[in-house]
C-alpha positions as a printed Julia matrix, in Angstrom:
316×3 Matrix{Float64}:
 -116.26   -98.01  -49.45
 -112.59   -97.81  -50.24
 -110.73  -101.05  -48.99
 -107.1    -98.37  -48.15
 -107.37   -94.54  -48.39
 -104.91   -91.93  -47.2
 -105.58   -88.05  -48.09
 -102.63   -85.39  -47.98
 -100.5    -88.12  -45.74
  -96.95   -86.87  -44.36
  -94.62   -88.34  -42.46
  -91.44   -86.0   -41.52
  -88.68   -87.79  -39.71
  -85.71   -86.07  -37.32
  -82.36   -86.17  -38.57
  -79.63   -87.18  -35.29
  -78.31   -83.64  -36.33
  -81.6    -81.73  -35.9
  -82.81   -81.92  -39.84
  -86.29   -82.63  -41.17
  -86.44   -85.66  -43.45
  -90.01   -86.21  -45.72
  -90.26   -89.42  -46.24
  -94.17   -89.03  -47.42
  -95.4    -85.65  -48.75
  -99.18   -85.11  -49.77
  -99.21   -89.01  -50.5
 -103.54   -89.63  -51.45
 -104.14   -93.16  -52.7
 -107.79   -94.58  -53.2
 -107.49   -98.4   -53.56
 -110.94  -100.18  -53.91
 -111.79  -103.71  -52.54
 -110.96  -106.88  -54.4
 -107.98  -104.4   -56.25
 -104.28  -105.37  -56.93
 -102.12  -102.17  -56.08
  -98.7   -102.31  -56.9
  -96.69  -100.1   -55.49
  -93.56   -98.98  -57.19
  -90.41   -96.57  -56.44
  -86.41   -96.23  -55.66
  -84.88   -97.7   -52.42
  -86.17   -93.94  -50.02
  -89.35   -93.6   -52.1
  -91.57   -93.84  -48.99
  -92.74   -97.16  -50.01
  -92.21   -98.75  -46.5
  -93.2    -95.52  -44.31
  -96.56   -95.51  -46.25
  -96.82   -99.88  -45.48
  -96.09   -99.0   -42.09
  -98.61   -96.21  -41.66
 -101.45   -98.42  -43.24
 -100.22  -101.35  -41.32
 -100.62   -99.2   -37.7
  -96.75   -99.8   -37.06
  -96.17   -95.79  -37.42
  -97.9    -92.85  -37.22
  -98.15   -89.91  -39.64
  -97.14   -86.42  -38.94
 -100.18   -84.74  -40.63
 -103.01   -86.59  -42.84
 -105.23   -89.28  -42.83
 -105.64   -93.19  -43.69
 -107.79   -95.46  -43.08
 -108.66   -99.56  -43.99
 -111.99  -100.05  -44.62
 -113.61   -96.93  -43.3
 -111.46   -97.54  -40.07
 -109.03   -95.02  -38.9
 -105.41   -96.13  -38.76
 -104.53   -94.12  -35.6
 -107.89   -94.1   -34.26
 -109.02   -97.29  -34.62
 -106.07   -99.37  -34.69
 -107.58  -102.56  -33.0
 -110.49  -102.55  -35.57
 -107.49  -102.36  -38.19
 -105.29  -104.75  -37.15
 -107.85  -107.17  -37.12
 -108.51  -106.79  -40.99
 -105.16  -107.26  -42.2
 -102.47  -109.4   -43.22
  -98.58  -108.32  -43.55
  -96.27  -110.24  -45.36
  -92.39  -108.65  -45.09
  -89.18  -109.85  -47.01
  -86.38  -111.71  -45.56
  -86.15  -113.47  -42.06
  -88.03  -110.4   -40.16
  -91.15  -111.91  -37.83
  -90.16  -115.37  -38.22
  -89.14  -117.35  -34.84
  -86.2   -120.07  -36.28
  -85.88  -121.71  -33.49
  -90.38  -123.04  -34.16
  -91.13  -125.33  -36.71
  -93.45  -124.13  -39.57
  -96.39  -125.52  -37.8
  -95.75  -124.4   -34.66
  -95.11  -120.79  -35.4
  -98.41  -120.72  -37.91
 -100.13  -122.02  -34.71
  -98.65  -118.86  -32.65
  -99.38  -116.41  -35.05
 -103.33  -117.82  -35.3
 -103.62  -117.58  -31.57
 -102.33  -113.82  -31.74
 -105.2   -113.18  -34.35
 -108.01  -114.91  -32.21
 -108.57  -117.64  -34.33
 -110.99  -120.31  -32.86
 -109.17  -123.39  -31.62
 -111.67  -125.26  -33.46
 -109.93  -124.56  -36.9
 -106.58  -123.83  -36.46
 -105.29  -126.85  -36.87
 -107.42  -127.31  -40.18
 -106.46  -123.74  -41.24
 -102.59  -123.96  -40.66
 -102.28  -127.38  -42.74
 -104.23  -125.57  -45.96
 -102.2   -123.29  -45.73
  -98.62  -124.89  -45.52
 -100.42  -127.26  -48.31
 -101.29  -124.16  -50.72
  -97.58  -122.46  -50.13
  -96.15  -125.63  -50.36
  -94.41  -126.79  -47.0
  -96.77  -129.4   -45.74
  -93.92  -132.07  -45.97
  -91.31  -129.71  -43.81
  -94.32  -128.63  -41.42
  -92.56  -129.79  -38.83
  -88.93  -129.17  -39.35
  -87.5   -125.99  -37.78
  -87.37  -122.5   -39.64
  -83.86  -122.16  -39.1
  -82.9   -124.93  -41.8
  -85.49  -123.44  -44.46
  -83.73  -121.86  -47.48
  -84.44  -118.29  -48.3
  -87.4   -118.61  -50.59
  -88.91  -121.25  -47.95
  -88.9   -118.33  -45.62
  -90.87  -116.42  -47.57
  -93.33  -118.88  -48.52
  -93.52  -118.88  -44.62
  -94.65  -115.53  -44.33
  -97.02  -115.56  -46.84
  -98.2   -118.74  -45.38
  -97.88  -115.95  -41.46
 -100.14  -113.02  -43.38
 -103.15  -115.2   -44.48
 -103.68  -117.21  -41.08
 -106.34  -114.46  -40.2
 -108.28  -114.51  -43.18
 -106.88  -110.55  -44.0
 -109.58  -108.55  -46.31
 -106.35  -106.37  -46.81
 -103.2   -107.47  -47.64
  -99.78  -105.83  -47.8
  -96.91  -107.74  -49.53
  -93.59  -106.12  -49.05
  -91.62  -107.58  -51.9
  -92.77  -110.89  -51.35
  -90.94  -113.34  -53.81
  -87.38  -112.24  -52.16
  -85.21  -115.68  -53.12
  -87.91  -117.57  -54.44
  -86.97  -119.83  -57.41
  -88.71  -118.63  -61.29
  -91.74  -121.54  -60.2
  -92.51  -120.85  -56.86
  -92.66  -117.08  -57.84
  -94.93  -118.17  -60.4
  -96.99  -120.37  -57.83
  -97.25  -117.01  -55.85
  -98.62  -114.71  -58.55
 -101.3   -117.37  -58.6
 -102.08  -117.39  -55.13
 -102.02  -113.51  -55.36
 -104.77  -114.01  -58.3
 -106.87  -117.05  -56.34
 -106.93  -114.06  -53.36
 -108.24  -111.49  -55.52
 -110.89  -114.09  -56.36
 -111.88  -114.14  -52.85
 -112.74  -110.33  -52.16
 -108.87  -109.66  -50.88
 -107.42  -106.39  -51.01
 -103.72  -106.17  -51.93
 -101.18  -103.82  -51.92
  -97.92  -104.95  -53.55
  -94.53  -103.82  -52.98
  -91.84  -104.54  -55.84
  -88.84  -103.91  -57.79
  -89.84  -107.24  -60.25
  -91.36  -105.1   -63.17
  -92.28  -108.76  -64.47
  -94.49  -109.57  -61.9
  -96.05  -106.02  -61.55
  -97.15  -106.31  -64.78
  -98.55  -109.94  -64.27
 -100.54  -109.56  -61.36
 -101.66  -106.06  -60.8
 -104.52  -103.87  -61.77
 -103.19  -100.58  -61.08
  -99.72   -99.47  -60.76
  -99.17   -95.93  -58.1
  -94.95   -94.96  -58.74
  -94.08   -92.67  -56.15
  -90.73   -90.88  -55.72
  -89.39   -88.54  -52.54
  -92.28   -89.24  -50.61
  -94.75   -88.14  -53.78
  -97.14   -89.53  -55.9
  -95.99   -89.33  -59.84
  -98.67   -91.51  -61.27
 -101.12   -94.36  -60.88
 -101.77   -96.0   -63.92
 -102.66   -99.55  -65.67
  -99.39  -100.96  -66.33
 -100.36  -100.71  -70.22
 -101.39   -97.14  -69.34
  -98.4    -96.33  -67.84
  -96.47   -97.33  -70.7
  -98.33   -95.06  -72.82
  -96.63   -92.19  -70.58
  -93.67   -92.32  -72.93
  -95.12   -94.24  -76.24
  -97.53   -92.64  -77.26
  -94.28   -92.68  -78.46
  -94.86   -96.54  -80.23
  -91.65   -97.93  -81.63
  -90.75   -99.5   -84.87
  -88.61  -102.51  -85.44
  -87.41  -103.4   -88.83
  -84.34  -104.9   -90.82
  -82.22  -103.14  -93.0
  -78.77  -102.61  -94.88
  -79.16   -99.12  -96.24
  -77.82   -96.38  -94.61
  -79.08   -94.44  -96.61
  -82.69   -95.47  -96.3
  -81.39   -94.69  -92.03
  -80.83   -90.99  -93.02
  -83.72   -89.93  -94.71
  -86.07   -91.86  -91.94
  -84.15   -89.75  -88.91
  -85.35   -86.37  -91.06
  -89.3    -87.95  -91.08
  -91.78   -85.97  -89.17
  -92.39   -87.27  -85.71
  -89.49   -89.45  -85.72
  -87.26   -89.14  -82.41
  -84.13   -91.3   -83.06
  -82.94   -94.32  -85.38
  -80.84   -96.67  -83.0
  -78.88   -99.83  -84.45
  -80.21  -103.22  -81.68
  -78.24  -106.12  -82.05
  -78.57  -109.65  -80.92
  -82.53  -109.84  -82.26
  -84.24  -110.05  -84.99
  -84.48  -106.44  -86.38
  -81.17  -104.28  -87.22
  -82.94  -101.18  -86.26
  -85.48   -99.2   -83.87
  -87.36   -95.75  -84.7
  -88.35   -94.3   -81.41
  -91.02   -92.12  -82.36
  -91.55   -88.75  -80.59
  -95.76   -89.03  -80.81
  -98.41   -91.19  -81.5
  -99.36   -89.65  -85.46
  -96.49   -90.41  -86.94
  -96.86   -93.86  -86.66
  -98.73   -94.41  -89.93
  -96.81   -92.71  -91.82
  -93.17   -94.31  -90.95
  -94.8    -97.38  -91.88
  -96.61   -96.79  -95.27
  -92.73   -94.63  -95.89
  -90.73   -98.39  -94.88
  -93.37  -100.33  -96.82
  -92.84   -98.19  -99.79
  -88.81   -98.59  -99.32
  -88.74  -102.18  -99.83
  -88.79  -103.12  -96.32
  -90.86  -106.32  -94.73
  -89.67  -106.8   -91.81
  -91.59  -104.83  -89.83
  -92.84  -104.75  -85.89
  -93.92  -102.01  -83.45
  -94.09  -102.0   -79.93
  -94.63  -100.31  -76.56
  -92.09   -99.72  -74.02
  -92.4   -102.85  -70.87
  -93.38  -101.31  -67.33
  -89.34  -101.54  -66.19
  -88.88   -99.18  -69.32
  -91.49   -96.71  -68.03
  -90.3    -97.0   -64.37
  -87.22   -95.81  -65.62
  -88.18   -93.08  -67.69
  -90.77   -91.57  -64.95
  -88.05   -92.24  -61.59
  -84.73   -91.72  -63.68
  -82.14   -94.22  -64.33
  -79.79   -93.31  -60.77
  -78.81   -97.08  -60.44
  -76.69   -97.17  -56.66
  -77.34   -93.4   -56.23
  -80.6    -93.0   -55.1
């Protein structure tokens, strides 16, 4: 049994002047249990209408989903008692509680036994690491605090599905790399998470599969090595060199794309090669030129991102 599963799921929203706007169109996603999703796209993707859909917050205009073989719109109460939610920022936390106090509320909301709250709420400030401001109010916490909060909020139930909606928002380099930990010790344990981000970084670090979407579609869902191979089959040479003339006659080699000068590292040049074959050849042609100083590489996940969704920076 899938752990999340939508088929053909649409959501159309109303415009205040009358207009149709699809946010999801024909979105399908298959995610089995104990899985990593990441879940990557522009700011309008559909990447929050689909969390909210899954998460029983808003309905779909057409299509199904369901968590676990239950029904997200027919089922809800079966579904909201399997999963977690974990948002960015200050929404669902109460500022004026202490840490302690609100992971109390939230574990009386979720029916835990009264027997182990207490027991359950201090592992968990102890694993996200605000045992020793437990009992300070949220108001004072810094940003990253917060969200150690939340994540702290979306596992007092014990959630067999997970949804993390950019989820190291102002946390400091270590206590995002404390997190991607936690998100590995969870997998361990049979959880089920799907991972909204921007950070390419920690896409690549914690999860199994990558799905990009774009205008409410689905583009791909790859490994984030696979993905890479979307554009690289397409490897890329590295190497150092003076002669420009040597430059020339490697831009008229078979299969090779573009020569570009990188500065700042340690090679002088890159050879972006337009397929996969001509790879051996480029080499055995530098080796025979004189040149050792050679690498190759694969584009990183940001690169791929980019190439797949399109570089539109602010105008998305």
């Amino acid at each position: 049994m899938s752990a999340v599963r939508t088929h053909d799921l649409r959501r159309v929203y109303r415009s205040p002047d009358g207009r149709d706007i699809v946010a999801l169109e024909g979105m399908s996603l298959d995610i089995e249990e104990g899985e990593i999703r990441g879940l990557l796209g522009p700011n309008g993707a559909g990447k929050t209408t689909l969390t909210k859909i899954l998460s029983t917050v808003l309905l779909p205009t057409s299509g199904s989903a369901s968590i676990l073989g239950h029904d997200v719109v027919t089922d809800t109460a079966a579904v909201r008692r399997l999963i977690g939610v974990v948002f960015g920022g200050d929404r669902g936390l109460y500022t004026q509680l202490t840490a302690r106090e609100s992971l109390r509320y939230w574990a009386a909301l979720y029916d835990v036994p009264v027997r182990e709250t207490n027991r359950r709420v201090d592992a968990l400030l102890d694993r996200v690491g605000l045992l020793e401001r437990a009992d300070t109010r949220v108001e004072t916490y810094s940003r990253g605090m917060k969200q150690r909060l939340h994540l702290a909020r979306g596992l007092i139930s014990n959630a067999r599905v997970l949804f993390l909606d950019e989820p190291t928002i102002g946390m400091d380099p270590l206590a995002a790399r404390d997190f991607r930990q936690l998100v590995k010790d969870l997998k361990q344990n049979g959880c089920t998470i799907l991972l909204t981000t921007h950070d390419m970084a920690e896409a690549e670090a914690v999860c199994d599969r990558v799905a990009l979407i774009d205008h409410g579609r689905l583009i791909a869902v790859e490994t984030p090595s696979s993905l890479a191979r979307l554009i690289s089959e397409h490897e890329r040479v590295d190497f150092s060199h003076a002669d420009h003339g040597l430059i020339e006659k490697i831009q008229i080699l078979s299969g090779v794309r573009s020569v570009v000068n990188v500065s700042g590292g340690a090679y002088s040049h890159r050879i972006e090669l337009a397929q996969s074959s001509a790879l051996q050849p480029v080499l055995e042609f530098l080796v025979a030129s004189g040149v050792r100083q050679i690498a190759t590489s694969r584009p990183s996940l940001e690169e791929v991102y980019v190439h797949v969704i399109g570089d539109r920076g602010l105008k998305v």
